[in-house]
BAMAR-402641 format. One line per field, with one value per residue: residue number from 1; x, y, z of N, C-alpha, C in turn; residue in one letter. Coordinates in steps of 0.05 Angstrom, whole numbers, always signed. Example, Ala and Ser with C-alpha at 12.3 -4.5 7.8 and 13.67 -1.06 7.14 Angstrom:
BEGIN
pos <- c(1:2)
n.px <- c(+264:+257)
n.py <- c(-114:-45)
n.pz <- c(+156:+142)
ca.px <- c(+246:+273)
ca.py <- c(-90:-21)
ca.pz <- c(+156:+143)
c.px <- c(+264:+258)
c.py <- c(-66:+1)
c.pz <- c(+156:+157)
code <- c(A:S)
REM end
This chain:
BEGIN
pos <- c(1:2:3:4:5:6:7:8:9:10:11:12:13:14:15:16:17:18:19:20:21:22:23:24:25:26:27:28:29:30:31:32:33:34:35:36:37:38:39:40:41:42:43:44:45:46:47:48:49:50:51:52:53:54:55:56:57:58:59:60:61:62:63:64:65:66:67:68:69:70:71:72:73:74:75:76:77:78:79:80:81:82:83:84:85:86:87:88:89:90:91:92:93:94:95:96:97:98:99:100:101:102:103:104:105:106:107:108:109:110:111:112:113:114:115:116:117:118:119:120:121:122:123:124:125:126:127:128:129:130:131:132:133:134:135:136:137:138:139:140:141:142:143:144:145:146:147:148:149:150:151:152:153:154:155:156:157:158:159:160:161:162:163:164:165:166)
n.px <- c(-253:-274:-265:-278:-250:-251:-246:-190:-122:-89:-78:-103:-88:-111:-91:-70:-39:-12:+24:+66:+70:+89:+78:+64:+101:+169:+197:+166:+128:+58:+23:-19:-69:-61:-102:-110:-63:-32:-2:-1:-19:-50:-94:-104:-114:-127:-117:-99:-99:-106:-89:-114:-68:-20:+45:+84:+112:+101:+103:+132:+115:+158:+174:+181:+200:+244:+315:+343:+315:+297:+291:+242:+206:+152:+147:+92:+23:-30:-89:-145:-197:-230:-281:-291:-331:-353:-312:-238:-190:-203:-197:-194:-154:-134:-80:-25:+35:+88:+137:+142:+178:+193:+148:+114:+94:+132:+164:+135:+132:+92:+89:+69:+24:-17:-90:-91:-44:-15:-51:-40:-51:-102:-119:-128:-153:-125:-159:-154:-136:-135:-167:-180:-197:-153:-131:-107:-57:-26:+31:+79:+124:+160:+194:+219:+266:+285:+322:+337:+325:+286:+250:+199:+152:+78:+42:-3:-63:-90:-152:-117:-69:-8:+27:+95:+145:+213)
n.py <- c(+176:+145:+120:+72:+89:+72:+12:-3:-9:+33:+98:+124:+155:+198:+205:+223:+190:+178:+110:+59:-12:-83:-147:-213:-225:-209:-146:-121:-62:-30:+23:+55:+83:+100:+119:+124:+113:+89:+71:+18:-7:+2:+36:+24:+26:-9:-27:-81:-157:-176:-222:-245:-249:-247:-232:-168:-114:-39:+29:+96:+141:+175:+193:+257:+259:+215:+212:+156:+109:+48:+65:+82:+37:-3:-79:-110:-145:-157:-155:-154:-160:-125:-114:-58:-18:+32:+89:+96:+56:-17:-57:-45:-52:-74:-68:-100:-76:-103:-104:-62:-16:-11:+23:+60:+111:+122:+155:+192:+225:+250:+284:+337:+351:+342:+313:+297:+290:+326:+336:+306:+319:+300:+240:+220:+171:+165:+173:+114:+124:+82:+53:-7:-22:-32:-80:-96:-146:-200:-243:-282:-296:-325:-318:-304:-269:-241:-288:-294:-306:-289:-267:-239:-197:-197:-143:-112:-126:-122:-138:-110:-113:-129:-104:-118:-127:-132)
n.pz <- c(+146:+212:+256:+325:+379:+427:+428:+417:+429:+414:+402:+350:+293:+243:+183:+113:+67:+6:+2:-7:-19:-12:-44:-44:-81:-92:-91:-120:-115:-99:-109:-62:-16:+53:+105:+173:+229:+281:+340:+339:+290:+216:+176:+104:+33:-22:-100:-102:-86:-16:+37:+105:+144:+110:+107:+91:+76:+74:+55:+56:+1:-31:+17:+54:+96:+111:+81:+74:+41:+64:+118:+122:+111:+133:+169:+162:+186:+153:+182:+173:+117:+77:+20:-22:-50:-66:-81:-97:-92:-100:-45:+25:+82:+147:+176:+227:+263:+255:+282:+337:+338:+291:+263:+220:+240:+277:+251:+224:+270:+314:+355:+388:+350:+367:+367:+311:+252:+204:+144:+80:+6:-36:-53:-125:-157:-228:-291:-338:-399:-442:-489:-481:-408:-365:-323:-251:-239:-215:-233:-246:-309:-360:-415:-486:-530:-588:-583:-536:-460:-413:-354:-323:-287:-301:-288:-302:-338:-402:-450:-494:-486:-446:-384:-364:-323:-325)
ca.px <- c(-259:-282:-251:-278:-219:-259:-230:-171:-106:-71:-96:-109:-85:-129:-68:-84:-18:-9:+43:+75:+64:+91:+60:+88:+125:+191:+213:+149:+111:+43:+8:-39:-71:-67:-119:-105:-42:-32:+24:-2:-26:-50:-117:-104:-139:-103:-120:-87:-112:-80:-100:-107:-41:-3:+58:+83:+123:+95:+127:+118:+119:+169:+177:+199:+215:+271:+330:+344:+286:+302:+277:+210:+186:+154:+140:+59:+9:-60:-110:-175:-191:-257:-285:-304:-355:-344:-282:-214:-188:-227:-203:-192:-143:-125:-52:-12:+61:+100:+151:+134:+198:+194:+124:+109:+86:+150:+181:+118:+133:+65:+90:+62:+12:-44:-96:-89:-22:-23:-59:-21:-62:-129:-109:-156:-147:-127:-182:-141:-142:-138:-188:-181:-186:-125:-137:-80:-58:+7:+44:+111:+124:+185:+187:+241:+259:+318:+335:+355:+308:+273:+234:+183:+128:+60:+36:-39:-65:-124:-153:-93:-37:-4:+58:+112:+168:+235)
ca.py <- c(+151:+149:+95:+75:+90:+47:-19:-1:-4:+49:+125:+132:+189:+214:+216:+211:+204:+159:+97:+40:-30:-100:-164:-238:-226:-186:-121:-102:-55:-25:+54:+49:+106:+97:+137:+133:+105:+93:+57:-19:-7:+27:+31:+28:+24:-17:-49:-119:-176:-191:-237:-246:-266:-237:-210:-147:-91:-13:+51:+125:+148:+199:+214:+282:+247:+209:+194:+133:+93:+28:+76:+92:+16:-24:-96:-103:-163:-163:-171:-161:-144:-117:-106:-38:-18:+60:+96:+95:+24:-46:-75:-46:-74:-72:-82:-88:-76:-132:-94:-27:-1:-2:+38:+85:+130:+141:+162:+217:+241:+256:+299:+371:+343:+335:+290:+299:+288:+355:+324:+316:+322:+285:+224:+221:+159:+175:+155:+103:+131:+66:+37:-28:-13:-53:-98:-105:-171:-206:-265:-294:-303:-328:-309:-306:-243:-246:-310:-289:-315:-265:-271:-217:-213:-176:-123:-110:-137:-121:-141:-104:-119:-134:-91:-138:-118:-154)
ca.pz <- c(+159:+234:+278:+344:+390:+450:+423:+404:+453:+424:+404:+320:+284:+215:+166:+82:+55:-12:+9:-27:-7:-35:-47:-51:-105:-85:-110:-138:-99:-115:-98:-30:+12:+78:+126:+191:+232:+304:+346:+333:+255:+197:+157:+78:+10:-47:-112:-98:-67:-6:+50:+131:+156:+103:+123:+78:+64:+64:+60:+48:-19:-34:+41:+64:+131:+109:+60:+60:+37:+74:+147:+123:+113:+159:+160:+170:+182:+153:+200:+163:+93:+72:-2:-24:-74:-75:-78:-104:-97:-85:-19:+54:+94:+176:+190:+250:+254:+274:+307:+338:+331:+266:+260:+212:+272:+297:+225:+222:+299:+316:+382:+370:+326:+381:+360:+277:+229:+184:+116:+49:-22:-22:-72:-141:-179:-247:-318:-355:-431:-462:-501:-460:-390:-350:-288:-246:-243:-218:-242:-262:-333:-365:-449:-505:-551:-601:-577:-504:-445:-400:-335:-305:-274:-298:-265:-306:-373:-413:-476:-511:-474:-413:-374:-367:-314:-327)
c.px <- c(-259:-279:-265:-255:-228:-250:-209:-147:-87:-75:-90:-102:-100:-102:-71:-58:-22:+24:+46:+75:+65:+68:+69:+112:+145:+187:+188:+129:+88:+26:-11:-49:-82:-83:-109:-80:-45:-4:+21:-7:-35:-84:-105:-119:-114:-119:-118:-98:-91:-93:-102:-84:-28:+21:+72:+100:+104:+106:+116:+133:+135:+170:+196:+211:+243:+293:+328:+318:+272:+290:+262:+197:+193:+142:+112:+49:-9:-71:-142:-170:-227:-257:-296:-314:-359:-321:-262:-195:-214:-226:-190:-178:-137:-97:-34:+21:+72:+126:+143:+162:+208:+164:+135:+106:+109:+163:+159:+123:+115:+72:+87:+38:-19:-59:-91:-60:-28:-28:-47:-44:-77:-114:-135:-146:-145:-145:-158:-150:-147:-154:-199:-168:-165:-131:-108:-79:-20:+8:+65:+112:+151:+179:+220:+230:+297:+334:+358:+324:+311:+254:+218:+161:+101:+40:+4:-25:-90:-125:-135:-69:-26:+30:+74:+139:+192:+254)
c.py <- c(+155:+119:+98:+70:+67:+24:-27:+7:+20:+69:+124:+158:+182:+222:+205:+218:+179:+140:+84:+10:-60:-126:-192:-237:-202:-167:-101:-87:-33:+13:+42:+76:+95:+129:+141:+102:+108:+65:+27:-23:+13:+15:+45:+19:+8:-30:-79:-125:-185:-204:-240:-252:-261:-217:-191:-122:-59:+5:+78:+137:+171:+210:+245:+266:+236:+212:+180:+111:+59:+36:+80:+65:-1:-43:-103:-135:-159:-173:-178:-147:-138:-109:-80:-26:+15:+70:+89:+67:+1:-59:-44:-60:-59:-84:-76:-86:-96:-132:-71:-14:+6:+11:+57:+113:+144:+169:+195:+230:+256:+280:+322:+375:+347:+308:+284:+300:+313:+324:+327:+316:+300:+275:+217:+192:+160:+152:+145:+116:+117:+60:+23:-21:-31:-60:-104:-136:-185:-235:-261:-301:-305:-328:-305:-287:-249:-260:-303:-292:-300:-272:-244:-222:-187:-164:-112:-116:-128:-131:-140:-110:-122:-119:-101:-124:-137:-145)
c.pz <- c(+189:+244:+303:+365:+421:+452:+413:+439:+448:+412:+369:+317:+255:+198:+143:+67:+28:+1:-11:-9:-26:-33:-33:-59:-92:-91:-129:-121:-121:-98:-79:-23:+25:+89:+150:+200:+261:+308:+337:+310:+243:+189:+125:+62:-11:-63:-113:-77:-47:+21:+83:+129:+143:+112:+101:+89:+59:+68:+54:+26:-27:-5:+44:+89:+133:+86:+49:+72:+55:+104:+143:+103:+135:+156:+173:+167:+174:+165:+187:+133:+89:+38:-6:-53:-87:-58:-101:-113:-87:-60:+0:+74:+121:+184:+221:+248:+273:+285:+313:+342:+306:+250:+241:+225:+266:+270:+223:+247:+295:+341:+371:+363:+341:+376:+328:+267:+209:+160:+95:+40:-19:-58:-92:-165:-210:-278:-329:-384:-453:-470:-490:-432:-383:-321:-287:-235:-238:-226:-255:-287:-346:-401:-453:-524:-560:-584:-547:-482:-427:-372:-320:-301:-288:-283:-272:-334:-376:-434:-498:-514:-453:-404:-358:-339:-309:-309)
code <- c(X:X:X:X:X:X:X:X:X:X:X:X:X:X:X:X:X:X:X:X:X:X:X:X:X:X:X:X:X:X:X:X:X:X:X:X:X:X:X:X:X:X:X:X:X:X:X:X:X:X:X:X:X:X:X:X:X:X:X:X:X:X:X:X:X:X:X:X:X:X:X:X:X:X:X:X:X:X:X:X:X:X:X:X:X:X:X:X:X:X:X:X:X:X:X:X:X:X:X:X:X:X:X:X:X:X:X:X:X:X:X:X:X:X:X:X:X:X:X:X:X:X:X:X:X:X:X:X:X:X:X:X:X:X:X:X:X:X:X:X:X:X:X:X:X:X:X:X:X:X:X:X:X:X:X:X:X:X:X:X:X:X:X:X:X:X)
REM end
């Protein structure tokens, strides 16, 4: 992906790592790759629908960078979203970080780096095997099993079935 750095206040880095990134709904976060990263935001790719002005949760997947998991998220706004028609996932999103002290950036320390982030593993979305493919899909659902009441939320359904997280 090729950014014009002209309208932008603060210098882009080219970095394709797979992240994690939540929604509304608490506690449930969903796979992303992000592209490129610079001090004021990110450019990522995600299945889920998510909106201008949303404010949000993303993080880095299995970081080498840190430990503890709680230092490598940062809280992000959606500025734009765009639909996309080839590729990996369906939307495009532009976020900014809504503190810069808590940037992803800093957590990668780009110093060294020049203009480029060394590249992880080029991310390949994997063929569902099922029969019925699965759309992801959130909502709250509250259900009863051997007479004990349950609340989770699903995460995709298809034709066959839907994956329930309690």
């Amino acid at each position: 992906m090729t950014l014009s750095s002209d309208r932008r206040k603060n210098k882009r880095y080219h970095f394709e790592t797979i992240i994690l990134h939540d929604t509304l709904l608490p506690d449930i976060f969903y796979d992303a790759k992000m592209y490129d990263i610079g001090e004021g935001g990110v450019y990522f790719e995600s299945d889920q629908s998510l909106y201008p002005g949303e404010e949000i949760y993303i993080g880095l997947k299995g970081s080498p960078y840190s430990e503890n998991t709680e230092k490598y998220f940062s809280h992000v706004r959606i500025k734009w979203r765009k639909d996309l028609t080839d590729g990996s996932f369906k939307f495009g999103y532009g976020a900014e970080f809504i503190k810069a002290s808590e940037s992803l950036l800093k957590i990668l320390d780009v110093t060294g780096f020049g203009n480029e982030l060394p590249k992880n593993k080029t991310f390949q979305k994997e063929k569902d095997p099922r029969e019925h493919q699965r759309k992801s899909y959130r909502k709250v659902v509250f259900f009863t099993s051997q007479n004990s009441k349950y609340k989770g939320y699903v995460k995709n359904i298809s034709r066959g079935g839907a994956f329930i997280i309690t």
